[in-house]
C-alpha positions as CSV (number, residue, x, y, z in Angstrom):
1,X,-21.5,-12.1,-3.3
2,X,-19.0,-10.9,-1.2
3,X,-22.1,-9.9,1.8
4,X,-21.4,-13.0,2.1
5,X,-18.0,-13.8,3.0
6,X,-18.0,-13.4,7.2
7,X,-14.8,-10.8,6.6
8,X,-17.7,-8.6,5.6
9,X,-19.0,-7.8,9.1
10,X,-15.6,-6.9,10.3
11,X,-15.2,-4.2,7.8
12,X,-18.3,-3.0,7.9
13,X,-20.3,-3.4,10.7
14,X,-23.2,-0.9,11.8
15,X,-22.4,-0.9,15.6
16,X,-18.8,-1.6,17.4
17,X,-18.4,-2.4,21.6
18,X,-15.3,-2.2,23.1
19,X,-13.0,-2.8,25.8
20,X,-10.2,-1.3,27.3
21,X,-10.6,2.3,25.8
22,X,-10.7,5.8,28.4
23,X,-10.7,9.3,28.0
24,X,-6.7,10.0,28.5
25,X,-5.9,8.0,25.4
26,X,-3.7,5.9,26.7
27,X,-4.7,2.5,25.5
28,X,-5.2,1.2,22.2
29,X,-9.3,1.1,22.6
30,X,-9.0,4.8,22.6
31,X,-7.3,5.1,20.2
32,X,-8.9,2.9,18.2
33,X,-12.3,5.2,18.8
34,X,-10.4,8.4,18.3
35,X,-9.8,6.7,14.8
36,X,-13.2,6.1,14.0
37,X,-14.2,9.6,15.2
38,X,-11.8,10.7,12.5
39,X,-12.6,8.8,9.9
40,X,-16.6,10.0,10.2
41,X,-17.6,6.5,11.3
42,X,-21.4,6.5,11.8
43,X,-22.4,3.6,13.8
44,X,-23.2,3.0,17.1
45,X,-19.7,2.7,19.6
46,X,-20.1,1.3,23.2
47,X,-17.4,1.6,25.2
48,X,-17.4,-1.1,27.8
49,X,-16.1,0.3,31.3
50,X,-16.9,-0.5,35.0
51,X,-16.4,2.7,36.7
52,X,-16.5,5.4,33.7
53,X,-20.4,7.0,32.6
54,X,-18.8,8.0,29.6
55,X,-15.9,7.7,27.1
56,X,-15.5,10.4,24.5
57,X,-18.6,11.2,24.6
58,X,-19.9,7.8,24.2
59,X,-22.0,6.1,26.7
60,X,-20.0,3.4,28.8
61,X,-21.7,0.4,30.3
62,X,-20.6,-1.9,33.1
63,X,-20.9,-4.8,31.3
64,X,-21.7,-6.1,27.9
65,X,-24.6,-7.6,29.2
66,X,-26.3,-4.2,29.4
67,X,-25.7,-2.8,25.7
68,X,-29.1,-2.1,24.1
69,X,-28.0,-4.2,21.0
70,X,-25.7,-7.0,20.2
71,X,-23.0,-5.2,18.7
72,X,-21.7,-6.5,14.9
73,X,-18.4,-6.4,16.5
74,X,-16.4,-6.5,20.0
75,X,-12.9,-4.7,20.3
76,X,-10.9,-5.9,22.9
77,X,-7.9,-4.6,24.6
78,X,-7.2,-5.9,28.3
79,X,-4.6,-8.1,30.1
80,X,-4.3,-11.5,28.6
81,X,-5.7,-13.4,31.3
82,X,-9.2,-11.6,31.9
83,X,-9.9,-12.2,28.4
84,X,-11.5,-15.7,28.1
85,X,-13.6,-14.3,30.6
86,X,-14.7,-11.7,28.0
87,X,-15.3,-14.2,25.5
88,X,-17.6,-16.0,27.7
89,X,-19.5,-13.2,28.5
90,X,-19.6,-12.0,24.7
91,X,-20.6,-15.1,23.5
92,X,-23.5,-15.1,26.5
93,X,-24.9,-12.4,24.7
94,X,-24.8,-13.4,21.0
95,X,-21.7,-11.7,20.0
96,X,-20.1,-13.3,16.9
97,X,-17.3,-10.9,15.7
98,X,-14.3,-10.1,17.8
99,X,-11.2,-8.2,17.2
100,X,-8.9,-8.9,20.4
101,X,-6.0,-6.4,20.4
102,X,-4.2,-8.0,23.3
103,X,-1.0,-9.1,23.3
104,X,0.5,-11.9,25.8
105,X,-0.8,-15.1,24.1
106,X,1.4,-17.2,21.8
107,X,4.3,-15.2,21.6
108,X,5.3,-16.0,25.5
109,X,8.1,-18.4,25.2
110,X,10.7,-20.5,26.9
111,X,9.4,-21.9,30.0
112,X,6.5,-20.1,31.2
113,X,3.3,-22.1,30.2
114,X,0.1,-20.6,28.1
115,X,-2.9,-21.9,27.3
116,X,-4.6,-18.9,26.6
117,X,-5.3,-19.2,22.7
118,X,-6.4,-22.9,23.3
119,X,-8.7,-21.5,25.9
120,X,-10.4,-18.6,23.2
121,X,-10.6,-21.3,21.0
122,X,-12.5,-23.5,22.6
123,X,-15.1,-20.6,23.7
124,X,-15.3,-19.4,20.9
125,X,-16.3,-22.4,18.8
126,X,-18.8,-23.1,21.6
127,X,-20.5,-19.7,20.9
128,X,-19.3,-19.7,17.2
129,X,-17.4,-16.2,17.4
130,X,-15.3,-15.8,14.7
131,X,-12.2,-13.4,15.6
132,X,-9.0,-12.2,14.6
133,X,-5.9,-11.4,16.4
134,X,-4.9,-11.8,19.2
135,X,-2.0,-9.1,19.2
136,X,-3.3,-7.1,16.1
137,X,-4.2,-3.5,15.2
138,X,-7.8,-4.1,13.4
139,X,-9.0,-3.4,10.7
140,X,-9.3,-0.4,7.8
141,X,-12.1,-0.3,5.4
142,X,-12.0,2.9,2.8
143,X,-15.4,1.6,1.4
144,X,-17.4,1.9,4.1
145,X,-21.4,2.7,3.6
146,X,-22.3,5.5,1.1
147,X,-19.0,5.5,-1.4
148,X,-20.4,9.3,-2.4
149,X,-19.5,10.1,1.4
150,X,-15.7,10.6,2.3
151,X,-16.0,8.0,5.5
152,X,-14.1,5.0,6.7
153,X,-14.2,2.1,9.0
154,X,-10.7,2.7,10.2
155,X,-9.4,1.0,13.7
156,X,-6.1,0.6,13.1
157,X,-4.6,3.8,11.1
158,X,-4.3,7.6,12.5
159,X,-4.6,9.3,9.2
160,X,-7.6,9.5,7.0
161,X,-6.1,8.0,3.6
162,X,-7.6,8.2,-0.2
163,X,-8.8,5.7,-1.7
164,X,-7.1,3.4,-3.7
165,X,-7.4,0.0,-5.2
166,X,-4.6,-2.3,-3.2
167,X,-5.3,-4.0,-0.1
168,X,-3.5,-5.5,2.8
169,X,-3.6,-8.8,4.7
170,X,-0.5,-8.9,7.3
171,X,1.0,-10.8,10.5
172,X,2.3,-7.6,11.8
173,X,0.3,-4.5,13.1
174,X,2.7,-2.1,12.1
175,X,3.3,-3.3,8.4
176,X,-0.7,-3.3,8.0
177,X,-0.9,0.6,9.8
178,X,2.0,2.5,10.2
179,X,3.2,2.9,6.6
180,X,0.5,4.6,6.0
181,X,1.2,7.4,8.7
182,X,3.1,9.6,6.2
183,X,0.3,10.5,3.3
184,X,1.8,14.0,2.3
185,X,4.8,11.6,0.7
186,X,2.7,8.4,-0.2
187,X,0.2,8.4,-3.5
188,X,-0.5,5.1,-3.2
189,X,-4.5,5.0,-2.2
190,X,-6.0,2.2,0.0
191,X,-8.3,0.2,0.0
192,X,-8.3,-2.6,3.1
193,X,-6.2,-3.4,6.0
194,X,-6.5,-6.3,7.8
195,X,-4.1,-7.0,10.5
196,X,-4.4,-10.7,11.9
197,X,-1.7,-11.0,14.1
198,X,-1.4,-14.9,16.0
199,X,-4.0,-15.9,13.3
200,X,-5.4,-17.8,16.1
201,X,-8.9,-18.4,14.2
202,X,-8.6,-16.3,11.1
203,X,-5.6,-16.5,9.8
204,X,-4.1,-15.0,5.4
205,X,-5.7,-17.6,3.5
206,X,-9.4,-16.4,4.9
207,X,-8.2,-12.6,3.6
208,X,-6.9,-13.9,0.2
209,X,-10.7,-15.6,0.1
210,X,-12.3,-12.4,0.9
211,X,-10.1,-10.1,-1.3
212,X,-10.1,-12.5,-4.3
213,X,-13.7,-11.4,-5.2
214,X,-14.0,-7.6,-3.3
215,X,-15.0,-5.6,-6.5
216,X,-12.3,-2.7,-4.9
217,X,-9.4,-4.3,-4.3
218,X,-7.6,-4.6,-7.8
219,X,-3.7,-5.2,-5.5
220,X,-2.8,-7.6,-3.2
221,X,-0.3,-7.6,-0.3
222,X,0.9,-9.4,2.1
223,X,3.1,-9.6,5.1
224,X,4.1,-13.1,6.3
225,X,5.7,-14.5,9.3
226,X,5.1,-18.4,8.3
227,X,1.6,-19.8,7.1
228,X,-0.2,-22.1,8.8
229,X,-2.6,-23.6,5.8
230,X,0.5,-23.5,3.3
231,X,-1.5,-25.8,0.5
232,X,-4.2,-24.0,0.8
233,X,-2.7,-20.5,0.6
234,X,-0.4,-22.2,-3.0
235,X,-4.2,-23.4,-4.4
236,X,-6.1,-19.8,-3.5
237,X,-3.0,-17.5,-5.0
238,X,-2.9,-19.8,-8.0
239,X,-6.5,-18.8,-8.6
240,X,-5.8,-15.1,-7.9
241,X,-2.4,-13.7,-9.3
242,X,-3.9,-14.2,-13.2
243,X,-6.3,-11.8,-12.7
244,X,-4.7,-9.9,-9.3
245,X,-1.7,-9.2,-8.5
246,X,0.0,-10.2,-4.8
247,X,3.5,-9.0,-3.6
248,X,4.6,-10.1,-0.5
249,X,7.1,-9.5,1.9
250,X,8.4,-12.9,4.0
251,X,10.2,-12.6,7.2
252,X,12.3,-15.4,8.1
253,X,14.9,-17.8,7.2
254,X,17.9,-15.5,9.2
255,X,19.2,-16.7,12.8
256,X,18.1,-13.3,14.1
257,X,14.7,-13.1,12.3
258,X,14.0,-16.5,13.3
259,X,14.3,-15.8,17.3
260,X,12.5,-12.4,16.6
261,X,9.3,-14.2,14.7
262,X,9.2,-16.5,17.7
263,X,9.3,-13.5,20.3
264,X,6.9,-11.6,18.3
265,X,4.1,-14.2,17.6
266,X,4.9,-17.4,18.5
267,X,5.8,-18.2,14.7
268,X,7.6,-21.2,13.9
269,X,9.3,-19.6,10.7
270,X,9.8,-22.0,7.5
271,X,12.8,-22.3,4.9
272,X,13.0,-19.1,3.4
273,X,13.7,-21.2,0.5
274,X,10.4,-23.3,0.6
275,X,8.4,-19.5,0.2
276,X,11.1,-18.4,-2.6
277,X,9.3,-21.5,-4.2
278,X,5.7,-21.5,-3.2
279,X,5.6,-17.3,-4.4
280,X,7.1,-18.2,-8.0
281,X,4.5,-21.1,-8.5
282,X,1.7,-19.1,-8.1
283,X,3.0,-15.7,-9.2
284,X,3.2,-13.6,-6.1
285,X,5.8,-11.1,-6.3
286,X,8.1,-11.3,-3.4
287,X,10.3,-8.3,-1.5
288,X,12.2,-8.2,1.1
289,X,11.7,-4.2,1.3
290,X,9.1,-1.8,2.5
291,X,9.3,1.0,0.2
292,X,9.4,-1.3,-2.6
293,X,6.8,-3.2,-1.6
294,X,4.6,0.2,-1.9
295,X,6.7,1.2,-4.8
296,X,5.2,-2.2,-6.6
297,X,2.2,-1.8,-5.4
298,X,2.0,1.7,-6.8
299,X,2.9,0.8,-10.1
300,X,0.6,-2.3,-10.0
301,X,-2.5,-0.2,-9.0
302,X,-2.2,2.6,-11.8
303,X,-3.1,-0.3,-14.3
304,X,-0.8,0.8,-16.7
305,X,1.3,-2.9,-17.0
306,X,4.5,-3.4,-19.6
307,X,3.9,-6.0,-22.2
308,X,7.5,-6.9,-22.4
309,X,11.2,-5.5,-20.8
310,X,12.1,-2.9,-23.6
311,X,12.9,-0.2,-21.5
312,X,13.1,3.7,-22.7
313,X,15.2,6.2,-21.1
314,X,14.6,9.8,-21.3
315,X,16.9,12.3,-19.7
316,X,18.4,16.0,-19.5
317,X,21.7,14.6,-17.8
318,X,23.9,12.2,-19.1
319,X,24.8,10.5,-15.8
320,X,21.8,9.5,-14.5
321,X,20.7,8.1,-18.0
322,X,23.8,5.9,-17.8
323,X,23.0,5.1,-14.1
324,X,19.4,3.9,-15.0
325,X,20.5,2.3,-18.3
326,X,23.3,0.1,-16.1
327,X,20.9,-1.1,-13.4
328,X,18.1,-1.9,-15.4
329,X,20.3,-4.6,-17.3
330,X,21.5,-5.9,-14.1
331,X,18.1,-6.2,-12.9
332,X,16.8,-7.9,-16.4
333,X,15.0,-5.2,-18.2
334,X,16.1,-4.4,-21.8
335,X,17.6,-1.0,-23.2
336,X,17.7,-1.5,-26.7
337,X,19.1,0.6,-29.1
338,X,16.5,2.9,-30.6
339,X,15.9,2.1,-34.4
340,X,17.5,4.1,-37.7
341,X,14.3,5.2,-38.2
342,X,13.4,6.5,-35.1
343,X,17.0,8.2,-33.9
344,X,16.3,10.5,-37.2
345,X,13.0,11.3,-36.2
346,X,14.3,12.8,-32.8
347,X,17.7,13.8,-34.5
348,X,15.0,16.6,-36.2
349,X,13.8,17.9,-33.0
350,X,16.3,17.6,-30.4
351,X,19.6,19.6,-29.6
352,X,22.6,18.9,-31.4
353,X,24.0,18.0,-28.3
354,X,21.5,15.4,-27.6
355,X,21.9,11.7,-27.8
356,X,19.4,10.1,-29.7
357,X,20.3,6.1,-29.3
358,X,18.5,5.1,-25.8
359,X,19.3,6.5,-23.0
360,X,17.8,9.5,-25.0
361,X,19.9,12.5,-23.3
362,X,18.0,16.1,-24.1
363,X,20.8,17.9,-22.5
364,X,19.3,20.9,-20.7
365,X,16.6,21.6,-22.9
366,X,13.8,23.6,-21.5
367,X,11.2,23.1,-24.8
368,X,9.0,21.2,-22.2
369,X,6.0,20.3,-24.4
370,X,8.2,18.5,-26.2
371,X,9.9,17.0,-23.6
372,X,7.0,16.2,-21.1
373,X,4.7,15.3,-24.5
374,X,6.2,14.8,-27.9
375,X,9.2,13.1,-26.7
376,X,7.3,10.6,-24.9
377,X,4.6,10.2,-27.7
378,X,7.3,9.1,-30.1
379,X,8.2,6.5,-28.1
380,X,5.0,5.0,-27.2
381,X,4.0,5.1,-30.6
382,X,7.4,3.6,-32.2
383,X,6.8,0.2,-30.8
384,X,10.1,-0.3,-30.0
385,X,9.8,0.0,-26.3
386,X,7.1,-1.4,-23.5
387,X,7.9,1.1,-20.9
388,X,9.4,4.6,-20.2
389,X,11.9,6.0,-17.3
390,X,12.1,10.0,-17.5
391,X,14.4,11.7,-15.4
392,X,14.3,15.7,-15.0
393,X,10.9,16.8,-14.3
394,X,12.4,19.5,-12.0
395,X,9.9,22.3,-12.1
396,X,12.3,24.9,-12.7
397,X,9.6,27.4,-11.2
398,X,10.3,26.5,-7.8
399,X,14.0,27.2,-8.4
400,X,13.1,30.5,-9.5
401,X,11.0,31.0,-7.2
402,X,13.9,30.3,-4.7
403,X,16.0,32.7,-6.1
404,X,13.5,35.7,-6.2
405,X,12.9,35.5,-2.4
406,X,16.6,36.8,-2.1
407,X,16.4,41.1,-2.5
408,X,19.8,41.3,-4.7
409,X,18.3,38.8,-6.7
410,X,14.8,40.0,-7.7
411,X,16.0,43.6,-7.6
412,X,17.8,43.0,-11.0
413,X,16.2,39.5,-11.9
414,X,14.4,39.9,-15.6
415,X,11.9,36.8,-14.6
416,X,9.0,37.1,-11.9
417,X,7.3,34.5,-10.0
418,X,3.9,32.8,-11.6
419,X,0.7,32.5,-10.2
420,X,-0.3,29.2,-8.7
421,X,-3.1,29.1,-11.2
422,X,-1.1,29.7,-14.2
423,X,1.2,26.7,-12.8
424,X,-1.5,24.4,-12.1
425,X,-2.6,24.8,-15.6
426,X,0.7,24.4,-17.2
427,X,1.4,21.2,-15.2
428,X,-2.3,19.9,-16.5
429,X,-1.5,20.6,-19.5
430,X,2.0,19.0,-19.8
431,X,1.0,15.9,-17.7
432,X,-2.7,14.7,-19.2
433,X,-1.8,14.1,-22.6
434,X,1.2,11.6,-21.6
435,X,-1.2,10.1,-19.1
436,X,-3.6,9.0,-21.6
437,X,-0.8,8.1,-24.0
438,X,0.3,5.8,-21.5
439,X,-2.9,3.9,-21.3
440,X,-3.6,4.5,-24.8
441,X,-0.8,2.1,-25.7
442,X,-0.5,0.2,-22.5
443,X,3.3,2.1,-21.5
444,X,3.8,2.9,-18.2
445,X,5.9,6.1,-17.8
446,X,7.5,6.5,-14.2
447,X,9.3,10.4,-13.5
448,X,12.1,11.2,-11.8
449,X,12.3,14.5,-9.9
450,X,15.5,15.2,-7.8
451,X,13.7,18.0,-6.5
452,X,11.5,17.2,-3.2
453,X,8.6,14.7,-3.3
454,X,6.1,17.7,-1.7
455,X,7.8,20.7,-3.7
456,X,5.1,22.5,-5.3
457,X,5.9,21.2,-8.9
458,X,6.1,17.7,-7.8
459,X,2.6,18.1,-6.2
460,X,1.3,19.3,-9.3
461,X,2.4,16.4,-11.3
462,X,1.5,13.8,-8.8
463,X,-2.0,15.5,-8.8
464,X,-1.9,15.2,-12.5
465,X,-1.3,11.2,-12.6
466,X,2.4,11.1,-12.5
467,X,4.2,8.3,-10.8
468,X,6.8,10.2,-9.4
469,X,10.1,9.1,-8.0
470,X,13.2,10.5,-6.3
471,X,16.2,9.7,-7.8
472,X,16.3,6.4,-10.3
473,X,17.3,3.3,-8.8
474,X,14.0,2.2,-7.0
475,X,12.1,2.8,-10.5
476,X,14.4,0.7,-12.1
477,X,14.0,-2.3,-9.2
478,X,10.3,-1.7,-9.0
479,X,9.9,-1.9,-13.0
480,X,11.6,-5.0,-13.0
481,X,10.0,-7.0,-10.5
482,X,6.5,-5.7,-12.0
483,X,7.9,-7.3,-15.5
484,X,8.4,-10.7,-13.7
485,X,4.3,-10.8,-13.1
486,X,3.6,-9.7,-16.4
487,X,5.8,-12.5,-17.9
488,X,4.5,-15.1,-15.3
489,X,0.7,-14.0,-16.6
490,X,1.7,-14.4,-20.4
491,X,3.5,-17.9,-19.6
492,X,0.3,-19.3,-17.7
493,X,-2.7,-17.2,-20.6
């Protein structure tokens, strides 16, 4: 059961001390209880403080030594030196968790000596504390206690995020927290975020262990700097990627990344092409670029996976159809020519105008069951094709909308504005049939809306179950990489 894994008590411990934190929010341990004030946390927080009586609105004490409990888990943010110290007196009174924040450890380089990670080692084994970092964020848990209550175990991220099936293990704080800053533009939900910095006792492999069996994580990723148990991480992701998906993203292998990994953590980095190799043994998807990484991982979490790399276009322009059609053959996906059978089908129901040999170009043709349903329906249906690109969901609403807010305008304008509700409802009802089409016959179908991510119409699809993209190349890229898996699975069933 995975109560048992010792990851468990990070992510979901009942009472949290920690060091380092005030009340002017200027260190990380405030922050850090801000964030679990926000995210409704409900367990017992002890800041640790010589001189304060109080920190937000928590009781402080002196030392660990006088906290009513043992706490699950001790979050640490001091100078580097002072902290064996801490560890000492931690492990004194039966702490066995502890996240340590601090930077100032391995990543101190040329000449000046440290010892400091041998020194928490060593302590820590004595006392058998188990911790990660140092120079981390924490941790984010969106599974915390009663799943019917909307509450988190969140240390390391400022905004209270949905939940969601994919979870992180990464090297860098940042990558693990602050992509997640911008939820307004970002539909991918989350499950767990594990940041594990130097890895100086729990290191990727330990969260691969713990995420290859949590019953919410479905999608895996990863942010590595080099890997320290590199036959062990090849056996576990062997194990995993048949039945869960990992993307990665590797740093390393440049000049200039190299001397930046070493700053940053102390990271020897590897040959970039040794972890090329090691990720297409066992199946993990590798990018080199943030928003594809959560473009992937968007994709990957829906469920909705491609059997093959016949690729559908649908458009109401002719240039981005030819656009998408021209990338998606450089980056290996398939735009076959549409059947006889099937270009007569749509030749009854679309525009003369219309091109009916894939891309499939409605022209501007504003019969929008059929183009948000029917159209799509065919396809799926057909057989022909394993997945579906549609560009022009504009919501031509909005743009009215637009217009009518100018006086000449809606002074002589023969359209009026619609109610939200009436919009809501159409967008429902052009969006859910396609959505269960597309898991009805296992074809994903990824929209394309020039308009703005967080324009009311886009809103309403993405609320509806759309995966919704700006313009079409990072579809296309995302789609393709997502195909490698899919064929890497088959090769291996």
């Amino acid at each position: 059961m995975i109560e048992k894994h010792f990851l468990y008590g990070f992510l979901n411990p009942k009472s949290v001390a920690f060091y380092g934190a005030n009340n002017k929010g200027s260190s990380l341990a405030s922050i850090q209880i801000m964030n679990l004030i926000k995210s409704r946390y409900d367990g017992n927080i002890y800041p640790i403080h010589p001189k304060l009586e109080s920190v937000m609105g928590f009781k402080a004490y002196k030392s660990i030594s006088d906290v009513p409990e043992i706490p699950d888990l001790v979050v640490i943010v001091l100078p580097a030196k002072i902290v064996p110290e801490i560890f000492r007196e931690c492990g004194e009174k039966g702490v066995k968790k502890i996240i340590l924040i601090s930077g100032g450890f391995r990543e101190l380089i040329e000449d000046r000596k440290n010892t400091l990670t041998e020194e928490i080692n060593e302590i820590s084994r004595n006392y058998g504390i188990r911790f990660i970092g140092p120079n981390c964020l924490g941790v984010f848990n969106n599974y915390y206690g009663d799943l019917d209550e909307d509450k988190a175990f969140n240390t390391a991220i400022w905004e209270n995020i949905k939940r969601g099936n994919f979870s992180i293990a990464s090297q860098s704080g940042t990558l693990s927290s602050h992509i997640w800053f911008d939820p307004e533009n970002l539909d991918l939900g989350l499950s767990k975020s594990l940041s594990v910095g130097n890895e100086a006792n729990i290191d990727i492999v330990d969260c691969l262990e713990y995420y290859k069996d949590d019953p919410y994580t479905k999608v895996i990723g990863l942010y590595i700097e080099e890997l320290k148990r590199g036959k062990q991480f090849l056996a576990l992701a062997k194990q995993i990627t048949p039945h869960k998906p990992i993307l990665a993203i590797y740093v390393g292998g440049s000049e200039a990344g190299n001397r930046a990994l070493q700053s940053h953590t102390g990271s020897l980095a590897g040959n970039a092409k040794i972890y090329d190799a090691v990720f297409k043994e066992s199946g993990i998807i590798k990018t080199e670029y943030v928003q594809e990484f959560l473009d992937i991982a968007l994709v990957l979490s829906k469920g909705v996976l491609p059997k093959g790399r016949r690729l559908a276009i649908i458009t109401n322009s002719g240039g981005p159809g030819a656009m998408i059609a021209n990338n998606a053959e450089k980056q290996g996906l398939d735009v076959p020519e549409l059947s006889n059978f099937l270009q007569e089908k749509l030749k009854e129901v679309l525009p003369v105008t219309a091109s009916f040999k894939n891309p499939i170009d409605c022209t501007f043709d504003m019969n929008l069951p059929y183009f948000y349903i029917d159209l799509p329906e065919m396809l799926m249906k057909s057989g022909e094709v394993d997945a579906i690109i549609q560009y022009g969901v504009v919501g031509f609403q909005d743009v009215m909308d637009d217009y009518l807010s100018y006086e000449r305008i809606a002074k002589y304008a023969e359209f009026k504005s619609q109610p939200s509700e009436v919009m809501d409802g159409l967008a429902k009802k052009l969006m859910l049939p396609t959505i269960a089409n597309s898991k009805k016959y296992s074809i994903p179908i990824l929209h394309i809306s020039p308009k703005c991510f967080t324009s009311p119409w886009s809103k309403r699809l993405r609320d509806n179950g759309a995966l919704l993209f700006k313009f079409w190349d990072r579809p296309v890229n995302c789609l393709s990489k997502v195909c490698d898996y899919i064929e890497f699975k088959q090769k291996i069933s």
